[in-house]
C-alpha positions in Angstrom: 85.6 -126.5 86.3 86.8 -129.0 88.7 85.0 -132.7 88.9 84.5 -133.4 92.1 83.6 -136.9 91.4 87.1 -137.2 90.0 88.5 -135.4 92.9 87.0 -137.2 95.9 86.3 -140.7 94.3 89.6 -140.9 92.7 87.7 -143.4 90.1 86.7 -145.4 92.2 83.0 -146.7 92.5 81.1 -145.2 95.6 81.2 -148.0 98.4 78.4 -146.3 100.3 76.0 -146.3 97.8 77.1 -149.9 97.0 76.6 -151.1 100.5 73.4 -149.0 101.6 72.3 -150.6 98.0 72.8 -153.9 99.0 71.3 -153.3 102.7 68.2 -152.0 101.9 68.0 -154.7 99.3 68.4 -157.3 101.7 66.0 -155.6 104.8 63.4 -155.6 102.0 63.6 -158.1 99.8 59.4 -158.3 98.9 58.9 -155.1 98.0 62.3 -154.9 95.7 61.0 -158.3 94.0 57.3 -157.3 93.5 59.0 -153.5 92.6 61.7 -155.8 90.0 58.6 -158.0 88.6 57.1 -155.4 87.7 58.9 -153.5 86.1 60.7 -156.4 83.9 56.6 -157.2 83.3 55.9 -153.4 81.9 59.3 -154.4 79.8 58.1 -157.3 78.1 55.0 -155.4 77.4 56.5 -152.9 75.2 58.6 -155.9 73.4 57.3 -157.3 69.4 56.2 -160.5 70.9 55.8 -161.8 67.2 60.0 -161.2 67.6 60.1 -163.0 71.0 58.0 -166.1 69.8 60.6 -166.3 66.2 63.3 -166.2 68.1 62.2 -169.0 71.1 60.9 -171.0 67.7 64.8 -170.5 66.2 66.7 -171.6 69.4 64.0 -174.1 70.3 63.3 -176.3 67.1 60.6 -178.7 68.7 58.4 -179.0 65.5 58.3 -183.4 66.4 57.1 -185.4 69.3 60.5 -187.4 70.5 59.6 -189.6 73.2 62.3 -190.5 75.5 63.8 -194.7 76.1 62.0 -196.5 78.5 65.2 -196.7 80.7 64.9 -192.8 80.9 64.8 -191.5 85.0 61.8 -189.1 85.2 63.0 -186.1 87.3 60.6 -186.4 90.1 62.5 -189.9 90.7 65.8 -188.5 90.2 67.7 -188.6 93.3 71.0 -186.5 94.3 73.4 -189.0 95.5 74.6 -188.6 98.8 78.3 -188.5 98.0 79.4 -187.2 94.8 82.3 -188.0 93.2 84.4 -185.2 91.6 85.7 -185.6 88.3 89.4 -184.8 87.6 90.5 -183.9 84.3 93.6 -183.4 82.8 
């Protein structure tokens, strides 16, 4: 039996299909988000949140109240400056 993926494609990935992908992604960006959101939200439904909460508890060890110096910048007050300086390391 021949492959006529092998055959035509040569083992390559279908450009077309990439392109028209990212196309129709791009005319219709709302209804791919709300369609994405979605579905990752019927995902997470399925999921052991008992699971999910251990594991955010494991990677996230906050059982104290740290409060920060008083020489800390909140982040509202942070501001970009307006050159930045690259770093050069070597």
């Amino acid at each position: 039996m021949i492959n006529f993926k092998k055959v035509f494609l040569k083992d390559r990935n279908n450009k077309l299909a990439y392109y028209v992908k990212a196309i129709l992604k791009s005319v219709l960006p709302y209804p791919y988000c709300r369609w994405r959101k979605d579905r990752l939200i019927r995902y997470y439904d399925k999921l052991d949140k008992a699971y999910i909460q251990s594991r955010v508890d494991y990677y996230n060890k906050l059982d104290t109240i740290t409060s920060l110096s008083a020489d800390a910048i909140a982040v509202k007050d942070y501001k970009i400056p307006d050159k930045i300086q690259s770093l050069l390391l070597r």
